[in-house]
The first five atom37 places (N, CA, C, CB, O) and aatype in JSON, in Angstrom:
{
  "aatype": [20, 20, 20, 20, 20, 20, 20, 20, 20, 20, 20, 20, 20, 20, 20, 20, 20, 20, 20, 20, 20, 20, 20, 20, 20, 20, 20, 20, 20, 20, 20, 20, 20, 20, 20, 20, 20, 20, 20, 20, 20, 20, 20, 20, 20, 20, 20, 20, 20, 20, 20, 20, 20, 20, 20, 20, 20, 20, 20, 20, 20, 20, 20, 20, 20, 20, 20, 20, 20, 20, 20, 20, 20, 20, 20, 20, 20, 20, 20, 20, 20, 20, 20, 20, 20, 20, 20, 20, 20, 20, 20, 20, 20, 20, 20, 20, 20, 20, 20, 20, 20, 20, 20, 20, 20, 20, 20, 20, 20, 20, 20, 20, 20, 20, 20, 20, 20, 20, 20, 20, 20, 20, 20, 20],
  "atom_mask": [
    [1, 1, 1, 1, 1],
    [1, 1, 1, 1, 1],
    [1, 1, 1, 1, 1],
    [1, 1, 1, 1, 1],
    [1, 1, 1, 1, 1],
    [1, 1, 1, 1, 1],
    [1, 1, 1, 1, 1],
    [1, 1, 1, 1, 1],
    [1, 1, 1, 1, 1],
    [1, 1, 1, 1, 1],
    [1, 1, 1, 1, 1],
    [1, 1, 1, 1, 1],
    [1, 1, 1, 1, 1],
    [1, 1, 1, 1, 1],
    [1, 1, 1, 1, 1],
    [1, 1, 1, 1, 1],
    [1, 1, 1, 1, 1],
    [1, 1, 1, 1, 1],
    [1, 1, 1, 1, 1],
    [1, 1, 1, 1, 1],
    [1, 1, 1, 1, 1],
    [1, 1, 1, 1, 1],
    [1, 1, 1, 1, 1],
    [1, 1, 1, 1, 1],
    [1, 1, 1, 1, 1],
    [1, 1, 1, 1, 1],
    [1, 1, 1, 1, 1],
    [1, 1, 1, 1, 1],
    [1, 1, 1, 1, 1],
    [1, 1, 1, 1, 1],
    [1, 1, 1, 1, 1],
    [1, 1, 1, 1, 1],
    [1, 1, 1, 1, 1],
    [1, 1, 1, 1, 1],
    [1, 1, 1, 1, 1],
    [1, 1, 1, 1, 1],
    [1, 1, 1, 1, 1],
    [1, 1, 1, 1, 1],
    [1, 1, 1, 1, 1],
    [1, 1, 1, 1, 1],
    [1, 1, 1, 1, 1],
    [1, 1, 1, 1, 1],
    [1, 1, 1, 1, 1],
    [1, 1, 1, 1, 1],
    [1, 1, 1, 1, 1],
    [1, 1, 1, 1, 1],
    [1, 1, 1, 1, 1],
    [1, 1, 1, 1, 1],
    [1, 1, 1, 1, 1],
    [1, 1, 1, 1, 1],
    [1, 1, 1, 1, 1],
    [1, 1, 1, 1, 1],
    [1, 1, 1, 1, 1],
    [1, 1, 1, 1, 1],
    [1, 1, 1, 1, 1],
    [1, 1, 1, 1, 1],
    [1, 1, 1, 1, 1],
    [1, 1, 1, 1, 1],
    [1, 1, 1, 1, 1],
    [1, 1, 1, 1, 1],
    [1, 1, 1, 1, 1],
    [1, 1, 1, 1, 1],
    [1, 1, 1, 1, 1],
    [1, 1, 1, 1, 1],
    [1, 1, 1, 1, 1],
    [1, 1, 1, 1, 1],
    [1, 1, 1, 1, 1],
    [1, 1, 1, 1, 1],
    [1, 1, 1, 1, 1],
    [1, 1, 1, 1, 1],
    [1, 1, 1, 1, 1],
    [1, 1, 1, 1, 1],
    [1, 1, 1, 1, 1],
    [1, 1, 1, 1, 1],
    [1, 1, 1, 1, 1],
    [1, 1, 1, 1, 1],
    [1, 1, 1, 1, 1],
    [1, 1, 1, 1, 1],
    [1, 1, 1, 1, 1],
    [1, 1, 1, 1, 1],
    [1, 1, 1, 1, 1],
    [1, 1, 1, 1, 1],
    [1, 1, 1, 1, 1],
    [1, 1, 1, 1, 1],
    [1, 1, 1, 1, 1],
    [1, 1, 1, 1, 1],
    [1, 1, 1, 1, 1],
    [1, 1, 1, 1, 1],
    [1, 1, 1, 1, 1],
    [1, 1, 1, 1, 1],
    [1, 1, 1, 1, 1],
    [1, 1, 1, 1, 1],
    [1, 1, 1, 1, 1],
    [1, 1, 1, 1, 1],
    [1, 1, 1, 1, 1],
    [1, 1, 1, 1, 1],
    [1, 1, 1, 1, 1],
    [1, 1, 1, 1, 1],
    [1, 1, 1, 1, 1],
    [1, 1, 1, 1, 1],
    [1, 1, 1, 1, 1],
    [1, 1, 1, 1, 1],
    [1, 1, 1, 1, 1],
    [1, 1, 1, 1, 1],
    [1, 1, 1, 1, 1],
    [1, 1, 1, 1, 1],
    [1, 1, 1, 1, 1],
    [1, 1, 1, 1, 1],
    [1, 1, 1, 1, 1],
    [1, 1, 1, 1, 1],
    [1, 1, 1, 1, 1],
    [1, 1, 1, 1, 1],
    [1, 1, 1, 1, 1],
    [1, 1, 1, 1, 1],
    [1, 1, 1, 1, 1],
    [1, 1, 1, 1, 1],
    [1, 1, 1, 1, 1],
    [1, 1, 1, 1, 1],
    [1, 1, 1, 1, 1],
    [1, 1, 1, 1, 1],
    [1, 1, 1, 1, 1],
    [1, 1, 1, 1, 1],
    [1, 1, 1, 1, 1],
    [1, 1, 1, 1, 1]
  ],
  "atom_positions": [
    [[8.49, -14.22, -5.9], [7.56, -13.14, -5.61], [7.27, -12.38, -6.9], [8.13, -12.2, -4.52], [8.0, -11.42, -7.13]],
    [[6.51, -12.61, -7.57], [6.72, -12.2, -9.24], [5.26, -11.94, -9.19], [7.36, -13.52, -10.61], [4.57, -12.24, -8.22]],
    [[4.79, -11.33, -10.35], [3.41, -10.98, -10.78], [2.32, -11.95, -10.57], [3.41, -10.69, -12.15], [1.18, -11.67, -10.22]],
    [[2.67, -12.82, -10.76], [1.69, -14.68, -10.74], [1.73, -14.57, -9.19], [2.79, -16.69, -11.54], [1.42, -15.62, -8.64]],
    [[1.88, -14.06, -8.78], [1.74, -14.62, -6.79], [1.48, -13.63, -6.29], [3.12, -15.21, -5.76], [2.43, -13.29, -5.58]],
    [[0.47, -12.73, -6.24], [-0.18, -11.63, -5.34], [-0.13, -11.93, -3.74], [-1.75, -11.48, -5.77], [-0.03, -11.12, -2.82]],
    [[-0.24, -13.44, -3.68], [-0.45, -13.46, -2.14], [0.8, -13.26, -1.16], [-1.04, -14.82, -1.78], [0.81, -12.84, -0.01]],
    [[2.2, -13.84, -2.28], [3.39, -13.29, -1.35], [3.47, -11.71, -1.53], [4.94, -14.0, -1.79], [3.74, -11.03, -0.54]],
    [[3.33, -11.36, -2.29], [3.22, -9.82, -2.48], [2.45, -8.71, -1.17], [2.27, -9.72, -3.9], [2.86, -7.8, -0.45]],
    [[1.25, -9.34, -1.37], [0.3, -8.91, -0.03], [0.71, -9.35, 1.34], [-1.13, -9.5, -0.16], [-0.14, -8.89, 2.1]],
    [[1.39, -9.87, 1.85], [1.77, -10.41, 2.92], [2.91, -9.88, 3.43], [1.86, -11.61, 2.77], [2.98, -9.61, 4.63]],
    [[4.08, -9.63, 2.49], [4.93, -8.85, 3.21], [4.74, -7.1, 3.35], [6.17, -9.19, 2.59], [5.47, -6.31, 3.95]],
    [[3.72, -6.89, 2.72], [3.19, -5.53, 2.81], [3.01, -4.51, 3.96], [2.12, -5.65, 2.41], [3.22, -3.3, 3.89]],
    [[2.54, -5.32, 5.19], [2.13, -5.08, 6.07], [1.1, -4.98, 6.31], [2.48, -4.54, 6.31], [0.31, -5.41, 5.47]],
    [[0.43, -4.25, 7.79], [-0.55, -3.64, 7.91], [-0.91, -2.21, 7.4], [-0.64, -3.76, 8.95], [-1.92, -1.57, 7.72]],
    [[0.08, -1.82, 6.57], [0.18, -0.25, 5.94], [-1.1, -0.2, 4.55], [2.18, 0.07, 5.15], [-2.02, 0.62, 4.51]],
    [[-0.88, -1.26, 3.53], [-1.42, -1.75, 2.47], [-1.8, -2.77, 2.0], [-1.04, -1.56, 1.9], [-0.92, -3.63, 1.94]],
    [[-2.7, -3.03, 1.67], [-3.02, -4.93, 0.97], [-3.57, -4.09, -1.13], [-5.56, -6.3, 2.48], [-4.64, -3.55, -1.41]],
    [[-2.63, -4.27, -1.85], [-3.57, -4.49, -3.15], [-4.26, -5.72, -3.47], [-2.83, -4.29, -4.3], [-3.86, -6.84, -3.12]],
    [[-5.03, -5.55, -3.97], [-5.86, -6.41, -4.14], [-5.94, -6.65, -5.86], [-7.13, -5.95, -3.38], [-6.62, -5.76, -6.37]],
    [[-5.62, -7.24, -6.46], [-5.76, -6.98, -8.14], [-6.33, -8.18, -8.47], [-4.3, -6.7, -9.1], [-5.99, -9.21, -7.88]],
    [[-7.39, -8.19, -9.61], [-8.48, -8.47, -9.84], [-8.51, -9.02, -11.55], [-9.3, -7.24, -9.39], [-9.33, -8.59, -12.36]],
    [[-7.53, -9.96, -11.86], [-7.74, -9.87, -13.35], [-6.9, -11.63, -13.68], [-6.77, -8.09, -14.2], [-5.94, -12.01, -13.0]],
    [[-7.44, -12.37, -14.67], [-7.38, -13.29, -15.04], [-5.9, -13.93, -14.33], [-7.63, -13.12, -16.41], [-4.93, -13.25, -14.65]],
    [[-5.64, -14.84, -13.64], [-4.03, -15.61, -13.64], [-3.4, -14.74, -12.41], [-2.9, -15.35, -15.4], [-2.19, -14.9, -12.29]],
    [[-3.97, -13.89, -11.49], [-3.81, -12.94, -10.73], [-4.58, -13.12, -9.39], [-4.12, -11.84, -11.43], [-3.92, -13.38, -8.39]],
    [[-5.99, -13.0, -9.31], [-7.3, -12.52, -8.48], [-6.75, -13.14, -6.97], [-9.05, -13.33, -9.15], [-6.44, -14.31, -6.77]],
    [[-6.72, -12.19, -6.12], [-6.58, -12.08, -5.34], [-7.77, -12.47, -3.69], [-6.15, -11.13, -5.85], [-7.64, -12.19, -2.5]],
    [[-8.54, -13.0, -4.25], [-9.78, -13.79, -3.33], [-9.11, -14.21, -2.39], [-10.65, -15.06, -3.92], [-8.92, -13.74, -1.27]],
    [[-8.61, -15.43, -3.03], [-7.86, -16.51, -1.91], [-7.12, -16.55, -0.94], [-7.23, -17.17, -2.25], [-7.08, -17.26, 0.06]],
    [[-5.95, -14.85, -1.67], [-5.28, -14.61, -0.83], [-5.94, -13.77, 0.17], [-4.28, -14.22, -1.33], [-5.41, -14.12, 1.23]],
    [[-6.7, -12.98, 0.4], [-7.38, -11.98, 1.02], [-8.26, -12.79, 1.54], [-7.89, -10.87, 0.25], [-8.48, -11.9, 2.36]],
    [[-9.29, -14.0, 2.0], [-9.55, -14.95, 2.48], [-8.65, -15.46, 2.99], [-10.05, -15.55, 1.9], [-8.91, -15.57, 4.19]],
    [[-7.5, -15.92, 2.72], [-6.33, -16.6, 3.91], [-6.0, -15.27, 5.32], [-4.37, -16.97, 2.79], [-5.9, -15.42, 6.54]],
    [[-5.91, -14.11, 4.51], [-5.42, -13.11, 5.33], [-6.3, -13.19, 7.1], [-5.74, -11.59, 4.34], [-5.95, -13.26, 8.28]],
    [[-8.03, -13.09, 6.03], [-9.09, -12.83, 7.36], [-9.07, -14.42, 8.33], [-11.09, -12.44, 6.62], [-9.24, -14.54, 9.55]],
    [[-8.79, -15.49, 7.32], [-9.27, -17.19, 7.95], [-8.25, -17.6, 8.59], [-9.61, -18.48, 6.85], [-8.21, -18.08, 9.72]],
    [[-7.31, -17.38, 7.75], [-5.97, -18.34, 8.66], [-5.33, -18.01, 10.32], [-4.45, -18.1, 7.66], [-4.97, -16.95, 10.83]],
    [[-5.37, -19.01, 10.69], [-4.8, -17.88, 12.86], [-3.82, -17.58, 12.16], [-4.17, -18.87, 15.02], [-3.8, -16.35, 12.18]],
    [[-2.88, -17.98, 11.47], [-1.23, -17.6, 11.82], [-1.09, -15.78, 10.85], [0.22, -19.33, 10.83], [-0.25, -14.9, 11.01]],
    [[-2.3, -15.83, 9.89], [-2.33, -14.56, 9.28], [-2.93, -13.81, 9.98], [-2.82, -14.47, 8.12], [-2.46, -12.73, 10.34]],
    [[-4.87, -14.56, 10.51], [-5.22, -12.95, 11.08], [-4.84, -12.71, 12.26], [-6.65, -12.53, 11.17], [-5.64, -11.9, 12.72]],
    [[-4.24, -12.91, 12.84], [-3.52, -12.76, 14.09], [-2.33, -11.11, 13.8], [-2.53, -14.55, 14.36], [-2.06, -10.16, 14.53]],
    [[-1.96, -11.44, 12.56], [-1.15, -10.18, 12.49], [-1.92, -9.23, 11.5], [0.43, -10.47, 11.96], [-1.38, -8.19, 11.12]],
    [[-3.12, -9.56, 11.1], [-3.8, -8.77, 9.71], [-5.25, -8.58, 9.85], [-3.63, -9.66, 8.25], [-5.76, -7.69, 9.17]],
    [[-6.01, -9.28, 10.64], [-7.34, -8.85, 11.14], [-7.77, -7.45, 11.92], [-7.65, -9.83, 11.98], [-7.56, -7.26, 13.12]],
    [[-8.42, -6.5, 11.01], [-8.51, -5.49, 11.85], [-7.41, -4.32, 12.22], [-8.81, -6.11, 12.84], [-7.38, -3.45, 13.09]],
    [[-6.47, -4.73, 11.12], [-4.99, -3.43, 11.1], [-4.57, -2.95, 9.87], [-3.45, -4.02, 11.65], [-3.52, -2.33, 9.72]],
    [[-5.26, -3.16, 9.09], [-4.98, -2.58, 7.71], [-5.51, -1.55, 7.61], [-5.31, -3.24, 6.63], [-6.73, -1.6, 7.74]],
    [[-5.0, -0.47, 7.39], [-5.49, 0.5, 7.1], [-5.81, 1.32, 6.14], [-5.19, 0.83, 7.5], [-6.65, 2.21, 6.09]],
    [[-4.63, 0.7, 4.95], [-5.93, 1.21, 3.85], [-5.7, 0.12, 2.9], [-5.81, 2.96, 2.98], [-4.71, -0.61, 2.97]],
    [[-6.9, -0.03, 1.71], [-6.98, -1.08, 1.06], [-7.27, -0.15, -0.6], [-8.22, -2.21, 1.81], [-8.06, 0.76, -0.85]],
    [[-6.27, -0.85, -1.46], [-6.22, -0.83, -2.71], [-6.8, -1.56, -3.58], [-5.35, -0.87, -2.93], [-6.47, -2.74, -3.5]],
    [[-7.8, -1.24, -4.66], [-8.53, -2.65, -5.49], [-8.06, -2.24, -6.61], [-10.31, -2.98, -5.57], [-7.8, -1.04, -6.68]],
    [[-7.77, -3.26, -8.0], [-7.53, -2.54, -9.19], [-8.37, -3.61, -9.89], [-5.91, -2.24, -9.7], [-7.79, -4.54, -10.44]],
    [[-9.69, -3.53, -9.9], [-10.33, -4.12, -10.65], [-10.5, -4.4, -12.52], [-11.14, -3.68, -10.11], [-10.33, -3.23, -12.88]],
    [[-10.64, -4.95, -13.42], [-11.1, -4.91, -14.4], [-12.26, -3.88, -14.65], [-11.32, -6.04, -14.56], [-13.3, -4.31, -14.16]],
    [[-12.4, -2.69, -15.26], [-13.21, -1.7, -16.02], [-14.5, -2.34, -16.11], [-12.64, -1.31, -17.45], [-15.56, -1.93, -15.64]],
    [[-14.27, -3.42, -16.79], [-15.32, -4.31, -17.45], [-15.9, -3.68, -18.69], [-16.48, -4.62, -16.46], [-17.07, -3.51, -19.0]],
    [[-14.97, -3.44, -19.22], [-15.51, -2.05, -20.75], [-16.32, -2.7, -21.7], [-14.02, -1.32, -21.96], [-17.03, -2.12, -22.52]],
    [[-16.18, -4.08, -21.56], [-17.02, -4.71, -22.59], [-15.84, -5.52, -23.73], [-18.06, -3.38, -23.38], [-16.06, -6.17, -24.75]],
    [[-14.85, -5.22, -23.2], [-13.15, -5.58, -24.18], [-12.4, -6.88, -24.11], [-11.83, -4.58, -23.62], [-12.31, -7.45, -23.02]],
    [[-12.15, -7.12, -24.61], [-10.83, -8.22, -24.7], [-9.32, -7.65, -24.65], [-10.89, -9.03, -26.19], [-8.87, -6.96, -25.57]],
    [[-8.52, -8.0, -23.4], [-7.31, -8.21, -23.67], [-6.45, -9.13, -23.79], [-6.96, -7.78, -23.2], [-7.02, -10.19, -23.52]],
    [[-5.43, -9.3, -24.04], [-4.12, -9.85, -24.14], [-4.34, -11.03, -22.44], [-2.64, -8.25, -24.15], [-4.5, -12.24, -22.27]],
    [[-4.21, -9.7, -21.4], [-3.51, -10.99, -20.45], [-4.96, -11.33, -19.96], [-2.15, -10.55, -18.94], [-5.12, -12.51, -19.65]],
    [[-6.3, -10.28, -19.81], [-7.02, -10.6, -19.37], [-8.28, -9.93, -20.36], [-6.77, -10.4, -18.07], [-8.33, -9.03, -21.2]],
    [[-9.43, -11.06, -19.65], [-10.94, -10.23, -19.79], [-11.59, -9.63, -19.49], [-11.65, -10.41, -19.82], [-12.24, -10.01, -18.51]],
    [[-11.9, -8.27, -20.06], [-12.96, -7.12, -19.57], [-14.41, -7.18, -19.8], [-12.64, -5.89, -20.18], [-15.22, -6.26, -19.71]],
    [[-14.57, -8.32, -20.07], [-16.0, -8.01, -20.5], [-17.06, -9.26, -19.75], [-16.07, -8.07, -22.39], [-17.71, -10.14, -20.31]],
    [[-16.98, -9.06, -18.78], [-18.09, -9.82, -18.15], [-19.08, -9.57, -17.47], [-17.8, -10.47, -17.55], [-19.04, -8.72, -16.58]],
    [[-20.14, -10.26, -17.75], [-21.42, -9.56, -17.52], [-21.92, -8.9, -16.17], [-22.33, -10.47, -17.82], [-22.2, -9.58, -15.18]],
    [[-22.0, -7.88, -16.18], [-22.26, -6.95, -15.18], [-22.57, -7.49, -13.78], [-23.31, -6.17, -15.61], [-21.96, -7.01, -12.83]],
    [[-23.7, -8.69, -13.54], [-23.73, -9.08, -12.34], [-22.38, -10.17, -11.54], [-25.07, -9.66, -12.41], [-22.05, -10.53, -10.41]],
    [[-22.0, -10.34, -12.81], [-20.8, -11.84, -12.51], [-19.63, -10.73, -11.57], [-19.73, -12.84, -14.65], [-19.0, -11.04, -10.57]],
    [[-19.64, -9.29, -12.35], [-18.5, -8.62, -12.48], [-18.68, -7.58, -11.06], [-18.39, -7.88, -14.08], [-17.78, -6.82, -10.68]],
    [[-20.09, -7.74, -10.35], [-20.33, -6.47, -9.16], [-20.04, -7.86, -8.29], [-22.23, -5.32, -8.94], [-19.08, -7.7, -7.53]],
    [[-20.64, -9.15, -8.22], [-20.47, -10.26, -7.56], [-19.15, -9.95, -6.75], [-20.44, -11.49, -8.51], [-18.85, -9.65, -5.59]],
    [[-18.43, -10.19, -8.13], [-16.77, -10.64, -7.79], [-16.46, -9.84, -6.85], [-15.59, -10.48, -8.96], [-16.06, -10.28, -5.77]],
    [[-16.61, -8.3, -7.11], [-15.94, -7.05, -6.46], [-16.74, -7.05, -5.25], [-16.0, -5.57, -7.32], [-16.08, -6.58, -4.32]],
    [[-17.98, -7.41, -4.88], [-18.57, -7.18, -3.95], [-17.66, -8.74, -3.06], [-20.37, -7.01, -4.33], [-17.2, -8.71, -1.91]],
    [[-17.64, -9.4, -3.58], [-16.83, -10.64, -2.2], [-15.48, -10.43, -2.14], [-16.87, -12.52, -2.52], [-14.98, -11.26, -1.37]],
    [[-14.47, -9.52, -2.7], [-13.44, -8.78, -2.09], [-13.82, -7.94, -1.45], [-12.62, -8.3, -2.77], [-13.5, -8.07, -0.27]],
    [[-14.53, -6.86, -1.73], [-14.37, -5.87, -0.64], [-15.26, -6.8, 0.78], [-15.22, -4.1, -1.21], [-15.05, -6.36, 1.91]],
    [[-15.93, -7.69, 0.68], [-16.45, -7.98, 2.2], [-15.18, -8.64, 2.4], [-17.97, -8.98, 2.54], [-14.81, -8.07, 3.42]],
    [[-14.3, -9.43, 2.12], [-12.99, -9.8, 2.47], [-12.03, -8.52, 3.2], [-12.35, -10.35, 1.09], [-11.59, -8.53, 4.35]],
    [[-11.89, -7.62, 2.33], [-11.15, -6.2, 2.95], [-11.76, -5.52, 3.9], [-10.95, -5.12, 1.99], [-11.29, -4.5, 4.4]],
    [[-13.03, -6.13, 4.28], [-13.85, -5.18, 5.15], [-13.34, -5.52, 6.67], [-15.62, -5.44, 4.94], [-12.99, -4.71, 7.53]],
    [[-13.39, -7.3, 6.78], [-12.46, -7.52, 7.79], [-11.43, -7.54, 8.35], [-12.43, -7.93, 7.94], [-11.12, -7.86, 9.49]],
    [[-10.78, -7.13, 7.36], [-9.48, -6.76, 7.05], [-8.81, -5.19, 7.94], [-9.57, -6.6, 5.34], [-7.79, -4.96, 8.59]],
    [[-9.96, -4.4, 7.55], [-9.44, -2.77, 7.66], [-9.65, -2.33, 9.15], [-10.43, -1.62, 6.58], [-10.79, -2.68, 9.46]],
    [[-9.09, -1.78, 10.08], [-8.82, -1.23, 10.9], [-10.16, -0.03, 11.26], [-7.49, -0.87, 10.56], [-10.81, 0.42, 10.32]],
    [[-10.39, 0.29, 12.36], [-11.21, 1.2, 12.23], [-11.12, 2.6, 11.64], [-11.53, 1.25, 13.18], [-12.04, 3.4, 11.49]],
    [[-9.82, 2.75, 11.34], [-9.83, 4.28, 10.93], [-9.22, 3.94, 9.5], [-8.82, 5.5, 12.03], [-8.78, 4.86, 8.8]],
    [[-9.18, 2.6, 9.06], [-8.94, 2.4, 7.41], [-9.72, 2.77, 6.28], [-8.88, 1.17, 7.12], [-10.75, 3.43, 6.46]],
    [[-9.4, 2.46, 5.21], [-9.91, 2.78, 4.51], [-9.41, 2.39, 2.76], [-9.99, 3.89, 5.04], [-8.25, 2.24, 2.37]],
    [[-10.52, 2.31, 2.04], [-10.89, 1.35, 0.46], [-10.75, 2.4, -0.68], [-12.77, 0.61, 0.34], [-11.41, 3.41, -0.89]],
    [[-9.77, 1.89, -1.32], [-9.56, 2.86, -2.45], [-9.93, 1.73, -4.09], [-7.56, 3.59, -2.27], [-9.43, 0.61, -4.21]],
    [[-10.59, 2.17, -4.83], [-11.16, 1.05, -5.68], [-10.54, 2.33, -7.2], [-13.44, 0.54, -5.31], [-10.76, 3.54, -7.31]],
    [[-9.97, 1.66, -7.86], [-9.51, 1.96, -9.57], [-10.79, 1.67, -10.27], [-8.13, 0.82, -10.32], [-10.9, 0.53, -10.72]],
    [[-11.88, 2.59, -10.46], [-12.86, 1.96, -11.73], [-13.2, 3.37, -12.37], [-14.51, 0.94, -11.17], [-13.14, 4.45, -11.78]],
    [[-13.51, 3.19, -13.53], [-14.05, 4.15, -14.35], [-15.57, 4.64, -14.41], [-13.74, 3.72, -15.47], [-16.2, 4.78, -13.36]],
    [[-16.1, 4.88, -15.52], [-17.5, 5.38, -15.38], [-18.17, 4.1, -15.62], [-17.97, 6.6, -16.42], [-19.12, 3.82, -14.89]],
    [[-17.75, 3.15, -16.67], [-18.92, 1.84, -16.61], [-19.67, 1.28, -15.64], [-18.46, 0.77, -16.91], [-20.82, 0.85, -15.67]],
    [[-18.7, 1.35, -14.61], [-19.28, 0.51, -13.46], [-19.51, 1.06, -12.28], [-18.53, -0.5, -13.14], [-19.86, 0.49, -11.25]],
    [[-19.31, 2.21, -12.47], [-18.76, 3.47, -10.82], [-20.11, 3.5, -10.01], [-18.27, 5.73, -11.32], [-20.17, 3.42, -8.78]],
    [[-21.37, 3.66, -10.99], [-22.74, 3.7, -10.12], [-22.92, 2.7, -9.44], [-23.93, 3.82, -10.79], [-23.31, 2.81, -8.28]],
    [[-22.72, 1.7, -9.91], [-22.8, 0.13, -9.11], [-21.67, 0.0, -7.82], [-22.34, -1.29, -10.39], [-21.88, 0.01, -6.61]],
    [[-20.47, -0.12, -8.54], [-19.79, 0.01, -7.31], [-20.17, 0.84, -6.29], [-18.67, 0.32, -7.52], [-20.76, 0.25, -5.37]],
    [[-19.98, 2.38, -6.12], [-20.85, 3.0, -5.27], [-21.59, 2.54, -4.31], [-21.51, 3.47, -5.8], [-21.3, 2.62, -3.12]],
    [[-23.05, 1.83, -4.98], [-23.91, 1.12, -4.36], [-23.35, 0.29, -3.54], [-24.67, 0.55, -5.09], [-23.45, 0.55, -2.34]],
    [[-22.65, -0.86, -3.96], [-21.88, -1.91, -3.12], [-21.04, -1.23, -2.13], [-20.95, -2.84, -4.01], [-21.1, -1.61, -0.96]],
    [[-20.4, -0.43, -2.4], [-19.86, -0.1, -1.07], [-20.47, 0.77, -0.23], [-18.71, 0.34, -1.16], [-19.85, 0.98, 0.81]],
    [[-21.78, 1.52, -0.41], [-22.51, 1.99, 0.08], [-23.39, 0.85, 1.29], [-23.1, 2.61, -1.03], [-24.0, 1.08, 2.33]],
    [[-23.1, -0.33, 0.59], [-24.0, -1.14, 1.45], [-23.2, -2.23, 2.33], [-25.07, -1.88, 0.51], [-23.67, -2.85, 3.29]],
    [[-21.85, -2.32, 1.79], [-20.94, -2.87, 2.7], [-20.24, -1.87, 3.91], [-19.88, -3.44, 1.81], [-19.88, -2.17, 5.05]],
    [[-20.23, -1.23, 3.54], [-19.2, -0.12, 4.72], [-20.07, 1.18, 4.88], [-17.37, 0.5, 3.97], [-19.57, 2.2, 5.34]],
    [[-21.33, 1.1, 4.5], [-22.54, 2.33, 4.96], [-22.57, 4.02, 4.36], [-22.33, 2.54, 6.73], [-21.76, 4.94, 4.45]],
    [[-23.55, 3.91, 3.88], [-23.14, 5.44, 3.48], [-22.34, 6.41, 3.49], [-23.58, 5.97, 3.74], [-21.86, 7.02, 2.53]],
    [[-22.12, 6.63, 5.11], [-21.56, 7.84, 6.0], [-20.09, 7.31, 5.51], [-21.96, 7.88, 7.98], [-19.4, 8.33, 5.45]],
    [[-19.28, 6.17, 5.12], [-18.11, 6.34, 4.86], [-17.58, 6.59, 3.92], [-17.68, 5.74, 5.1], [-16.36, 6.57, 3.73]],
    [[-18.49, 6.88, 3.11], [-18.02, 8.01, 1.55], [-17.26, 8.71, 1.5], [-18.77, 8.95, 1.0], [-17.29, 8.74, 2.73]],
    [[-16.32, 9.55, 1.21], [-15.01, 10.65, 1.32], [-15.64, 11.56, 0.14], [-13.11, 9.92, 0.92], [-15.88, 12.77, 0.18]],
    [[-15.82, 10.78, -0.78], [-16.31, 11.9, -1.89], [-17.37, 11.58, -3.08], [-15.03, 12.38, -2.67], [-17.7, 12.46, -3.87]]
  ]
}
């Protein structure tokens, strides 16, 4: 259960939390797709999560060490936009999406989740 395996990580979590982390040798798609597809998962994870964590890449335009920040803006709303429709089936009705991004990308994101989970569920 180590850093390289998000999906055992997310699984014993519960229905309390799912992170979701988003960065080279990591990305969490697959696992968050097994969660909503698989019977033996969504059976205990469809529709009971209640809140959802993203820690996306900034996308600052940078190079790091373990991962890459710099990919081009549509590749980079893409990505984040087919997790959160993954977490969307995921979340419970009274759940709720907490996303780590800075100013680069915050207007966009916004938008995307403005259009996945509707205006009115904005907090702030």
């Amino acid at each position: 259960m180590g850093i390289g395996s998000p999906f055992k990580f997310i699984v014993h979590i519960s229905y309390v939390v799912i992170i979701a982390i988003v960065y080279n040798g990591g990305d969490a798609l697959n696992a968050l797709h097994s969660l909503a597809e698989l019977p033996e998962f969504a059976r205990e994870y469809l529709g009971k999560v209640k809140l959802a964590y993203l820690d996306p890449p900034f996308n600052t335009q940078q190079s790091f060490l373990h991962y890459d920040d710099a990919l081009e803006h549509s590749v980079w709303l893409t990505m984040l936009r087919d997790r959160l429709l993954q977490v969307k089936a995921l979340l419970s009705d009274d759940g709720s999406v907490w996303v780590h991004c800075d100013d680069s990308e915050m207007a966009y994101l916004k938008v995307a989740m403005d259009e996945i989970f509707g205006r009115k569920a904005n907090t702030g």
